[in-house]
C-alpha positions as CSV (number, residue, x, y, z in Angstrom):
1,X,27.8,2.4,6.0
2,X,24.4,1.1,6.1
3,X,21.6,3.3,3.6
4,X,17.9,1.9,3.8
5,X,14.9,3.2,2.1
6,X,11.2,3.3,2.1
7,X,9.5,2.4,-0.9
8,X,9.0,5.6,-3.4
9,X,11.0,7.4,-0.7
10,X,7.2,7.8,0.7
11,X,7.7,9.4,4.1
12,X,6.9,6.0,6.3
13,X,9.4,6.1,9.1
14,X,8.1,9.9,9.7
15,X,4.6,9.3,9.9
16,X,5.1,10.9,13.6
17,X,7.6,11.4,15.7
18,X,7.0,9.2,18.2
19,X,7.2,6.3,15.4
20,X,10.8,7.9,14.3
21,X,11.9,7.8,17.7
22,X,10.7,4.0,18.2
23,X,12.1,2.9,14.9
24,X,15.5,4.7,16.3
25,X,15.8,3.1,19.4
26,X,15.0,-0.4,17.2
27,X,17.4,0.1,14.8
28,X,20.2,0.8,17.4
29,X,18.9,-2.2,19.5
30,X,19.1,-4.4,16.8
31,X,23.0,-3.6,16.1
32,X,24.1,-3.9,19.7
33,X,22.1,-7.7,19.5
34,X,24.1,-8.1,16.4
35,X,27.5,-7.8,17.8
36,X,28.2,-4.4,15.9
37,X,29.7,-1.3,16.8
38,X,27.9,1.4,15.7
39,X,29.8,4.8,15.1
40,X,27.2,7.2,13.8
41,X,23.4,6.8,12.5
42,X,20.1,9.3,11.3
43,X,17.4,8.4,10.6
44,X,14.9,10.3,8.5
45,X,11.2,10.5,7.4
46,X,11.9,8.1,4.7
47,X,15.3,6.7,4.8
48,X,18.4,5.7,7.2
49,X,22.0,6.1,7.2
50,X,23.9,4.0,9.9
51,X,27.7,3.5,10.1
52,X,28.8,0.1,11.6
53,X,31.7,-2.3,12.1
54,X,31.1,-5.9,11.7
55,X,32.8,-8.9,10.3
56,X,29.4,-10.3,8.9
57,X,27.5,-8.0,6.8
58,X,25.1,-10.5,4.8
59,X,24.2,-11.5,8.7
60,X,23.7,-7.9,10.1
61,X,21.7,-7.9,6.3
62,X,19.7,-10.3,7.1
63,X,18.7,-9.2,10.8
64,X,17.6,-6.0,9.4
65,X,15.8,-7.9,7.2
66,X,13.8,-9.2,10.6
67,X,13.7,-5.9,11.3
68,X,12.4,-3.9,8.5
69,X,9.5,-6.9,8.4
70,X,8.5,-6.2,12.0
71,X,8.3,-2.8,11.2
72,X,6.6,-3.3,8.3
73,X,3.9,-5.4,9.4
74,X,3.0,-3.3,12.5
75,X,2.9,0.3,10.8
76,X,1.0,-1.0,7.7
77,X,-1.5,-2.2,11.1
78,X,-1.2,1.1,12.6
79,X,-2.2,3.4,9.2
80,X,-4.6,-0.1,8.4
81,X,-2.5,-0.8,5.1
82,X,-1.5,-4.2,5.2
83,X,0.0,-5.5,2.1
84,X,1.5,-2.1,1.4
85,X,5.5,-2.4,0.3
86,X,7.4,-0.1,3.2
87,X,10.9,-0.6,3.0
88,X,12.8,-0.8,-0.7
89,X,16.1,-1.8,-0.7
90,X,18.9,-1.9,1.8
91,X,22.7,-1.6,0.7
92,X,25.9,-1.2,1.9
93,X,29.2,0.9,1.5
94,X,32.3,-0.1,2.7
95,X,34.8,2.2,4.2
96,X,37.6,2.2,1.5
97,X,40.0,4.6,3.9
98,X,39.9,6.6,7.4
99,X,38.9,9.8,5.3
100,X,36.2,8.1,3.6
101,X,35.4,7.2,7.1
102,X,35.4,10.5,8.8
103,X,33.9,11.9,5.9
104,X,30.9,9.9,6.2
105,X,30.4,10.2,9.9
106,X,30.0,13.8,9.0
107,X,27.7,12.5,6.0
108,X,25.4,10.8,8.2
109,X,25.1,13.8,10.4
110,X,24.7,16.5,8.1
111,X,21.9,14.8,6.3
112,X,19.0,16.6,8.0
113,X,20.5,19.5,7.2
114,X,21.1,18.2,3.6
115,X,17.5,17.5,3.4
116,X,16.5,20.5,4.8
117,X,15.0,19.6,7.9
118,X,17.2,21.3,10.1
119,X,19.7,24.2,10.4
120,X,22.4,22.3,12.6
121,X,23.3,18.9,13.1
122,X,22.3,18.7,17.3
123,X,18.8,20.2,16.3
124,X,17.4,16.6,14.8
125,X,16.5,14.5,17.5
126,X,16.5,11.1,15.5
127,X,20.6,10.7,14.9
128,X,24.3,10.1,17.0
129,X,25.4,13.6,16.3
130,X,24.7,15.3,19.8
131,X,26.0,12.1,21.4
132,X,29.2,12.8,18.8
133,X,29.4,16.3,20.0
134,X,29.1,15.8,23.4
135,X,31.7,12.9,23.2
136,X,34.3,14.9,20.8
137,X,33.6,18.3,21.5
138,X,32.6,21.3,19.8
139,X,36.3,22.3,18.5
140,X,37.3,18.8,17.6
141,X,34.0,18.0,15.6
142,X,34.9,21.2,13.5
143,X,37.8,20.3,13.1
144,X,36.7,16.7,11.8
145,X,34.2,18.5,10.2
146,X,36.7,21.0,7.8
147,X,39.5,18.3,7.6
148,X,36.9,15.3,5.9
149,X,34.4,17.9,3.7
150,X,31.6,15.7,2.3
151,X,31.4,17.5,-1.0
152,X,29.5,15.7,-3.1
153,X,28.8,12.6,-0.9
154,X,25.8,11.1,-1.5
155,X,25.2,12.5,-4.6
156,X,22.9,10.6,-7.1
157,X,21.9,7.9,-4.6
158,X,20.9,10.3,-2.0
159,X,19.4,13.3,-3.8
């Protein structure tokens, strides 16, 4: 799993929702040019989670590198703020077992509710988990849901 962050956690990627929306689509894009399979992803007002399979992380690293640049570059143009820092670190967890897989599948989708933006997982436009539900199914996404709980996932790097 893939976590990036804007500087301060200021709310960048959210300035609107068409710029959430836009960065989505990129940040997908940019995974499927990569070679990866992406299993889940969300994206917030000021951070992403994104849950890929590749055999080159430092690469996939680097061409998120490209892409937090390009982002940064043209939305410090659009709020006229150039030299302003936008993104602050990138990292990455690997997948120690299939429960800490499943478990952060349902991470990644819960974290609007998490946050507080939303009451259910299908109401945030900007992630994988309607696309998840649609391709699972209501019963078996509960199901993945009760069996991989995500407790206290997250806690003191995602608070």
């Amino acid at each position: 799993m893939v976590t990036a962050a804007c500087y301060e956690h200021n709310p960048i990627i959210g300035h609107s929702a068409a710029r959430m929306a836009e960065f989505e689509t990129e940040l997908v894009e940019a995974c499927h040019e990569f070679g990866v399979h992406v299993y889940a992803w969300c994206v917030l007002l000021n951070h992403y989670h994104i849950l890929i399979q590749t055999d080159d992380i430092q690469g996939f690293r680097i061409r998120l590198g490209k892409l937090h640049g390009s982002t940064s570059f043209r939305w410090n143009g659009e709020e006229d703020k150039r030299g302003r820092k936008v993104w602050y670190q990138s990292f990455e967890r690997p997948m120690r077992s299939e429960a800490h897989f499943w478990a952060s599948v349902n991470y990644i989708h819960n974290n609007p509710v998490r946050h507080g933006y939303c009451r259910k997982w299908q109401d945030w436009s900007f992630s994988s988990a309607s696309t998840f539900i649609d391709q699972f199914g209501r019963e078996e996404t509960l199901k993945i849901w009760n069996e991989y709980p995500t407790l206290d996932y997250g806690k003191g790097w995602d608070d």
